[in-house]
N, C-alpha and C positions, 0 to 999 in steps of 0.2 A: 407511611407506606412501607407494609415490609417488601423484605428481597425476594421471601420466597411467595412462590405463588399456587402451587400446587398443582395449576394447570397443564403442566409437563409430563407429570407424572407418564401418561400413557404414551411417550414417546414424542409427543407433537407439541409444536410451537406457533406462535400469532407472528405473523406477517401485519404488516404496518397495514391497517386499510380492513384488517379483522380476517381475514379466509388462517384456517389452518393448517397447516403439513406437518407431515412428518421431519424429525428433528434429521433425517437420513435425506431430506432433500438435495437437489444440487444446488439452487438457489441457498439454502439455510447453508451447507458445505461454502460457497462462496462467498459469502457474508462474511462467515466463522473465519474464515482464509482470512479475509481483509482484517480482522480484529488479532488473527494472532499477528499479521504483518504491524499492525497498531503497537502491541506490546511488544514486538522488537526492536522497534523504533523507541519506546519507551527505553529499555534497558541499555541501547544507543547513546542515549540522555543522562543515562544516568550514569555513562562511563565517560562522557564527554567534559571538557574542563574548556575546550573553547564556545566562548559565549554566542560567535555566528552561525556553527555548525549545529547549536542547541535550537536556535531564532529559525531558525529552517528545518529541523525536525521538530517543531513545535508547529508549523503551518502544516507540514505534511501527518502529524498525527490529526490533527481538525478535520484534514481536505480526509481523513480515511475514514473519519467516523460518519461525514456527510456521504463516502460512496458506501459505508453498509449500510448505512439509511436508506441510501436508493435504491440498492437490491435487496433490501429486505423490503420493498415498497412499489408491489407489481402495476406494472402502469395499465391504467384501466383505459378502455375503450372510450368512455363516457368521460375519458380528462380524473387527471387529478384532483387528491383533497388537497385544499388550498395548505396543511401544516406536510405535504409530501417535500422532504428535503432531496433534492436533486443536483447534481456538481455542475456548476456552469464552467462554457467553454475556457474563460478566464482562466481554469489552474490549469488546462494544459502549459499554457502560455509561462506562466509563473515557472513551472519547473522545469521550461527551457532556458529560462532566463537564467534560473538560476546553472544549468546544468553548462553555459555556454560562459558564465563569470567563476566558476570552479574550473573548467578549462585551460584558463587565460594562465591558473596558476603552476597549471600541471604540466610537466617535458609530455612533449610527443609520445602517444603509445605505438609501440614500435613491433610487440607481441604480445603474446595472450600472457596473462601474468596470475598467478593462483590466488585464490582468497585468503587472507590472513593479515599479519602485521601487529599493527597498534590495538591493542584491545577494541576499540569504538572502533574502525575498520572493519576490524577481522565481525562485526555483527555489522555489519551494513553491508556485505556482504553477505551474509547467512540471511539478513531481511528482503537483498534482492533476489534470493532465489525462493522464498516465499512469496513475495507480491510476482514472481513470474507462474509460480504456482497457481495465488489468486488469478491471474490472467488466464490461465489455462482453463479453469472451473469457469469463471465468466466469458467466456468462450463457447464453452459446454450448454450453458444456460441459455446464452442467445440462440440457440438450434432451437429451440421449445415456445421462447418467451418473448418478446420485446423488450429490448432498456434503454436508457437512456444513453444516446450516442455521445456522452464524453467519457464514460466508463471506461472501456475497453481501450483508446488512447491514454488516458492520463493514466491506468496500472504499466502499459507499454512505457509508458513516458517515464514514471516514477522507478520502473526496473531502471532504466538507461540514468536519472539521476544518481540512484541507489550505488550505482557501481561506480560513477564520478567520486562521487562523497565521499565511497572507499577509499579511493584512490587520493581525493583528496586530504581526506584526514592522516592517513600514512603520511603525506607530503608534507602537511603541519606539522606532525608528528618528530617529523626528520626520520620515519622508518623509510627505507628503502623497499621496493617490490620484489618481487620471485619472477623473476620469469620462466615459465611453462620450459621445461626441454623435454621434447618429446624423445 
């Protein structure tokens, strides 16, 4: 199979299930969100040297290619094709769990505190203000479309991790935070 397909060319792409749009959709724009949020998480990984903060961005890049699965995969009236990947309720649940056992390790937040620190932070921070991004386009989309209701939690959820993780990998890290002074 090659990569390229030619079918692009005139600006438009295949939605999972065959209808085409333009590459300038919102739905295509919130996919594409999710996948760059993907590859930030990737280069997350690949600044990381602890092996349980890698164990947990390596679930949350999975759970993100199953959600631009589902929004590039318009739910149709007449039900799903049975290979439509969809996120079950399950990984909200996971990234509270996890978001509530990174806690345990963290001092009380006491103020707002800037993004940055340890290298792997200071992008988990930069990833959670793109998957808040993704949020806001999937937002957008639901005014038009129907999706699948664990979507729009589990990108809410995954921001609220995102900025744990920060917080936590600084704390591994032994980098101290900034606090905001206004």
């Amino acid at each position: 199979m090659k990569i390229y397909t030619k079918t692009g060319d005139d600006g438009t792409t295949g939605l999972f299930g065959g209808d085409r749009v333009s590459k300038s959709d919102l739905r295509v724009e919130a996919y594409g969100t999710v996948d760059e949020l993907n590859s930030l998480l990737g280069v997350a990984r690949a600044l990381t040297e602890d092996d349980l903060l890698d164990a947990i961005l390596d679930e949350l890049q999975n759970d993100l290619f199953v959600v631009g699965a589902d929004l590039a995969t318009p739910i149709r009236p007449d039900g799903d094709k049975p290979h439509a990947q969809r996120l079950p309720a399950t990984a909200i649940g996971r990234l509270e769990q996890h978001i509530d056992a990174c806690e345990e390790d963290l001092p009380p937040l006491r103020n707002f505190i800037l993004p940055g620190g340890a290298p792997t932070a200071a992008q988990l921070h930069l990833a959670r203000t793109v998957c808040r991004r993704a949020e806001r386009l999937v937002v957008r989309v639901a005014t038009t479309s129907p999706l699948t209701s664990t979507v729009l939690p589990y990108l809410n959820r995954l921001s609220d991790l995102l900025f744990v993780l920060g917080r936590w990998a600084n704390h591994r890290a032994g980098e101290s935070e900034t606090a905001w002074k206004p």
